[in-house]
C-alpha positions as CSV (number, residue, x, y, z in Angstrom):
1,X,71.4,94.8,87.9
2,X,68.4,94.0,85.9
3,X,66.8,90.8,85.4
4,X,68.8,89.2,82.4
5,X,66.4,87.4,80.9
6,X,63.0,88.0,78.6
7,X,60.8,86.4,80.9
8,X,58.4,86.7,84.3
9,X,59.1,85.1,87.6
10,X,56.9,83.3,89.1
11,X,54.7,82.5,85.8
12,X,56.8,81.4,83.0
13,X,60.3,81.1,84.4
14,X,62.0,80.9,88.3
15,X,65.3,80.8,90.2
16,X,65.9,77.6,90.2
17,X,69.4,77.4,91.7
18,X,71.8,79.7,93.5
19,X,75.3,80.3,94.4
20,X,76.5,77.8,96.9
21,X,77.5,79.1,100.1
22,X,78.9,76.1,101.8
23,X,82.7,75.5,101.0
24,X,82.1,72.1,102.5
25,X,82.4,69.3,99.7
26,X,78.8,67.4,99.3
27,X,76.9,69.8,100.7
28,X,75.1,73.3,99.4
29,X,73.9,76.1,101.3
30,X,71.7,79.2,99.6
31,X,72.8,82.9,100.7
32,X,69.3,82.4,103.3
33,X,70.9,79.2,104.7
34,X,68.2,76.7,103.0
35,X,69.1,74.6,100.2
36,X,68.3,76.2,97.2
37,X,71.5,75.4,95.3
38,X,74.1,72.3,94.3
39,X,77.3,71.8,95.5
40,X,80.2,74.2,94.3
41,X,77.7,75.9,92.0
42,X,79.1,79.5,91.3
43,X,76.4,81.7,89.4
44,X,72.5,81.9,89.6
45,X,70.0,79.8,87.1
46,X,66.9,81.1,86.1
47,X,64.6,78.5,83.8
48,X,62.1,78.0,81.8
49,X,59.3,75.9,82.4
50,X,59.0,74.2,79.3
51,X,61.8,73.5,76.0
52,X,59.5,74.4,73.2
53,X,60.4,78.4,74.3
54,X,63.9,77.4,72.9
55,X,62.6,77.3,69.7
56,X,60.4,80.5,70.1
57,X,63.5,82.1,71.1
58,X,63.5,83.8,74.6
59,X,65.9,86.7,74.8
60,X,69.3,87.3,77.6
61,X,70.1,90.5,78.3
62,X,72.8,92.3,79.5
63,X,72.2,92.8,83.3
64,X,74.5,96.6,83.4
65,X,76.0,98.7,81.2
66,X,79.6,97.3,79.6
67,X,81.9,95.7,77.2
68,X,81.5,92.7,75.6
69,X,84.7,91.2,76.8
70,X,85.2,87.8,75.3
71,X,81.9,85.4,73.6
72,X,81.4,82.1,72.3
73,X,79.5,80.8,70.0
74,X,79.1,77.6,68.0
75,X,78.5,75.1,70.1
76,X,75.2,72.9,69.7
77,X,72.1,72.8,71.8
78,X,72.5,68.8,72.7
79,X,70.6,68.1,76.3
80,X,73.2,64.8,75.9
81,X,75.7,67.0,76.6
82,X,77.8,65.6,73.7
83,X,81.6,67.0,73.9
84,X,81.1,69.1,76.9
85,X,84.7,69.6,79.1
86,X,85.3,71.4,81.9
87,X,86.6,74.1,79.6
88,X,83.5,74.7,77.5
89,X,80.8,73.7,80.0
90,X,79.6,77.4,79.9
91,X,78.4,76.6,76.3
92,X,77.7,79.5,74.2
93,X,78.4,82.7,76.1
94,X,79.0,86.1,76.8
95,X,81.5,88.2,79.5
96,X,80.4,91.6,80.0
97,X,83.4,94.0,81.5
98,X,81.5,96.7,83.9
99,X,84.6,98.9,85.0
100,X,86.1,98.5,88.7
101,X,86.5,94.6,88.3
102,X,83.0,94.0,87.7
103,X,82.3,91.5,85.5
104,X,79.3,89.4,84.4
105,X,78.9,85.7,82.9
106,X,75.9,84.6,81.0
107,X,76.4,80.6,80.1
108,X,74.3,78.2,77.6
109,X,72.5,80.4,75.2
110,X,71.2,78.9,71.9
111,X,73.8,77.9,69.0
112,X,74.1,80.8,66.1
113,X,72.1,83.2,68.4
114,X,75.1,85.3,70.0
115,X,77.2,86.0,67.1
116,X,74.0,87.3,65.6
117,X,73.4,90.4,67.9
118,X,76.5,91.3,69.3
119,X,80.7,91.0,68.9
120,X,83.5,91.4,71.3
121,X,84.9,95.0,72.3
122,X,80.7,95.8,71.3
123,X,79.5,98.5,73.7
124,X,76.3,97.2,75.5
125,X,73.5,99.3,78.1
126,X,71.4,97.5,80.6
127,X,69.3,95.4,78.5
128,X,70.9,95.0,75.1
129,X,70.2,91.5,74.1
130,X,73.6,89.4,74.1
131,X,71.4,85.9,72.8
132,X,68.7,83.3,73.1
133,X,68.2,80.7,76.2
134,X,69.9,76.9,74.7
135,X,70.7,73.9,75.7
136,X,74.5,74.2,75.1
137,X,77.1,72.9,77.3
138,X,76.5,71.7,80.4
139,X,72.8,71.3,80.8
140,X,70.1,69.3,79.9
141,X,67.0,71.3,80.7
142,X,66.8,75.6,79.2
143,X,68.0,77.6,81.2
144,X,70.3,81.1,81.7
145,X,73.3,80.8,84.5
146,X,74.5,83.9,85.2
147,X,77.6,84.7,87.0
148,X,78.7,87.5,88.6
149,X,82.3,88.3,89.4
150,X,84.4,91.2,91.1
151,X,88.6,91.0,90.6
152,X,87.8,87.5,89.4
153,X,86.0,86.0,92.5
154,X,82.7,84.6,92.4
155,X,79.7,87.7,93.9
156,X,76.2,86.4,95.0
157,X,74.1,89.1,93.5
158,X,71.4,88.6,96.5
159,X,74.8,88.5,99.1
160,X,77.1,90.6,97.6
161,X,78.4,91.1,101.5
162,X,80.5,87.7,102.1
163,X,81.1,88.7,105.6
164,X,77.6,88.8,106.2
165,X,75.4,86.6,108.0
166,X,73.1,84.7,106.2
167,X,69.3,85.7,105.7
168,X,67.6,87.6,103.3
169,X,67.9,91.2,104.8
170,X,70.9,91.7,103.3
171,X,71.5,94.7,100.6
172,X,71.5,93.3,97.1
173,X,73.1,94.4,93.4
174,X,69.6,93.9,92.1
175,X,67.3,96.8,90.9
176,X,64.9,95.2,91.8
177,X,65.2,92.1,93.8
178,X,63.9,88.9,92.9
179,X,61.1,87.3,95.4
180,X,62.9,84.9,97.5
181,X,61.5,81.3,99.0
182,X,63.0,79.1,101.0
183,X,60.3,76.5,99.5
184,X,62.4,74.4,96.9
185,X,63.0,70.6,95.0
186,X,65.9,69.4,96.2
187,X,65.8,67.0,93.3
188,X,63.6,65.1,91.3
189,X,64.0,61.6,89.4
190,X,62.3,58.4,88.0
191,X,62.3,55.0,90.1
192,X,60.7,52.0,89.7
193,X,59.0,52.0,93.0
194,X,57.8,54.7,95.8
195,X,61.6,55.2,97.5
196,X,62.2,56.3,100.9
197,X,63.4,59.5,101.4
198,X,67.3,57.9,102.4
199,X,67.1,56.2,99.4
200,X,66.5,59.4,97.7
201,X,69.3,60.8,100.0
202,X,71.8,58.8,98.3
203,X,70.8,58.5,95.1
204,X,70.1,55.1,95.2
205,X,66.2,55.5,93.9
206,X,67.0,57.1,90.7
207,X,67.0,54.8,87.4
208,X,67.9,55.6,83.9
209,X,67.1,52.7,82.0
210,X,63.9,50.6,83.1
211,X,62.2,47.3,81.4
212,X,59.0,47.5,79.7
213,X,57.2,45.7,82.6
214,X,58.8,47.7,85.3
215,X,56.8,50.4,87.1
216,X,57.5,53.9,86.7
217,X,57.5,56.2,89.2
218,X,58.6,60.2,89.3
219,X,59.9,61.2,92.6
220,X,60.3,64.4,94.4
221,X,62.3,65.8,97.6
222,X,61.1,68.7,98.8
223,X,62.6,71.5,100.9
224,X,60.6,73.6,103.6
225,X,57.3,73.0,102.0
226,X,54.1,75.0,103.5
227,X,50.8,74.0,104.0
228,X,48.9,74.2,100.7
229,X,51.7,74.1,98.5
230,X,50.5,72.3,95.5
231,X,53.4,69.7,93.8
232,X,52.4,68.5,90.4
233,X,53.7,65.3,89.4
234,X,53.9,64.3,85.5
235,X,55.2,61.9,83.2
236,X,55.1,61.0,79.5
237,X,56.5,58.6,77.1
238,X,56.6,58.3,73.3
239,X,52.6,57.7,73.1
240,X,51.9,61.3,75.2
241,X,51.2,61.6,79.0
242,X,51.2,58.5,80.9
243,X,50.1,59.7,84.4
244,X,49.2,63.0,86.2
245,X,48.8,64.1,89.8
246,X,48.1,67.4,91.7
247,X,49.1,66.7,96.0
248,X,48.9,69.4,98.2
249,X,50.9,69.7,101.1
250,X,49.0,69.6,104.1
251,X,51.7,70.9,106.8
252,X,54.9,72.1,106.9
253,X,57.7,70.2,106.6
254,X,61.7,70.6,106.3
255,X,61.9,67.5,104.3
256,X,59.9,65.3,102.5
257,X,59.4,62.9,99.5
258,X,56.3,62.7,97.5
259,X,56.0,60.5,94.2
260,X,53.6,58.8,92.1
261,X,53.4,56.7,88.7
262,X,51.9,53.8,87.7
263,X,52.5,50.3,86.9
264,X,53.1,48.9,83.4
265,X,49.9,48.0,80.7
266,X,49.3,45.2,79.3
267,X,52.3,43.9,77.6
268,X,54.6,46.5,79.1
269,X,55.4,49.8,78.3
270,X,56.1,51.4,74.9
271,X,60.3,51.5,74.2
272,X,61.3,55.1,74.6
273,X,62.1,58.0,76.5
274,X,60.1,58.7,79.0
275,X,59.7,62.0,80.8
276,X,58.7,63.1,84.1
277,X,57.8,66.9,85.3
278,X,57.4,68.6,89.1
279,X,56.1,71.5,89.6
280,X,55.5,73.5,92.5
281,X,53.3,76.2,92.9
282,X,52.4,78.5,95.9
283,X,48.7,80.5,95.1
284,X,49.4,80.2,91.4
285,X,53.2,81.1,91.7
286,X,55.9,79.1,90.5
287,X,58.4,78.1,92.8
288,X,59.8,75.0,91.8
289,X,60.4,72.9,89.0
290,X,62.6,69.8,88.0
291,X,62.4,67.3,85.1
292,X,63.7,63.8,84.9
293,X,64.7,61.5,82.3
294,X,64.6,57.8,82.0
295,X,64.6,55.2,78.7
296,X,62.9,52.1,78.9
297,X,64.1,49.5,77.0
């Protein structure tokens, strides 16, 4: 397999989630045994650091040679997530038929851009473009989720071996495999106060709606963080940026919280949608990145 997606790891782009190893409800487990995934979640997400590359239009690709099987198109890019079902949460899509019960899955690519390159029973080689990263279905940030699948059953392309044990010596069905780091965010949110990392835990610190006098806070959990890591922590409102600030880990840790904000100006803050960004960078490479959403009101 090739990467699928017009884009470089590490500078523009990242794996932000993998397939969940852990058939234990609530909990996730990478194919390393770190936390680099959600719960139940069956395919693996690269995205893109910011939404204005929807617009520019950044290309999927076929990962292998095939058959376009089956493709939808249609659907809008809505980060509301407006009429998404269980059945449609892919978005707009592509299946790709390899032979041998091989097939692949490439979810929420941008509205009008599938049915422009390519049509089912369409023969396809390793990098034939099948669309343009969206918003559609099921997600509100950009982003490609890929899927793989043998006789119908979920593969982990960096574990294809489900007997295996866990770690990242394992043969892989990439050409080249991705770098991979057990450095993640576990999540990311707004608050409307530094929360403790329980209250992080449970969800209990994130808000979606604040008052205009409230303070707002972005929050980040991070997972195996090194020395030197550098988190950047962001938010901006209707009137641009409202706060900004670079912390760099100074050991290692399994688990930790960091966050930062600011109280409200005079007379509160502006009505809106507000914003907030994490990033986490290693020696210039992108690791780890979440956005968060909150409207004050």
């Amino acid at each position: 397999m090739g990467l699928p997606l017009d884009c470089t790891l590490g500078e523009d782009c990242f794996i932000e989630d993998y397939v969940d190893h852990e058939p234990a409800p609530g909990a996730q487990k990478d194919f390393a045994c770190a936390f680099n995934s959600r719960d139940g979640h069956k395919g693996t997400d690269i995205a893109l650091l910011d939404f204005d590359r929807i617009a520019e239009g950044v290309a999927v690709r076929a990962a292998a040679p095939g058959r376009i099987l089956r493709a939808r198109d249609g659907m809008a890019d809505d980060p509301n997530m407006t009429g998404v079902t269980e059945q449609n949460a892919c978005g707009n899509a592509v299946l790709v038929d390899h032979g041998g019960g091989w097939q692949t899955l490439y979810c929420h690519m941008r509205e009008g851009s599938v049915a422009d390159v390519i049509t089912p029973g369409m023969d396809v080689e390793a990098g034939t473009q099948l669309g343009l990263v969206g918003l559609s279905g099921q997600t509100n940030h950009p982003h490609l989720h890929l899927a793989v699948m043998k006789d119908g059953k979920i593969v982990d392309p960096f574990a294809p071996d489900a007997g295996a044990a866990c770690g990242t010596e394992q043969e892989t069905l990439w050409a080249e495999p991705p770098t991979y780091y057990r450095t993640g965010l576990m999540t990311a949110g707004f608050s409307t106060s530094i929360p403790s990392l329980d209250a992080v835990r449970s969800g209990a610190a994130r808000v979606t709606r604040a008052e205009r006098n409230a303070a707002l806070v972005v929050y980040a959990h991070v997972a195996y963080g090194e020395t030197g890591d550098l988190l950047t922590v962001s938010g901006r409102g209707p009137d641009g940026e409202v706060f900004r600030k670079e912390i760099v880990l100074e050991q290692p840790q399994v688990s930790l919280v960091q966050a930062f904000g600011r109280k409200p100006p005079p007379g509160g803050w502006p009505a809106g949608d507000y914003v907030g960004e994490v990033l986490l960078t290693r020696d210039g490479i992108v690791i780890a990145h979440r956005f968060a959403d909150v409207t004050v009101h």
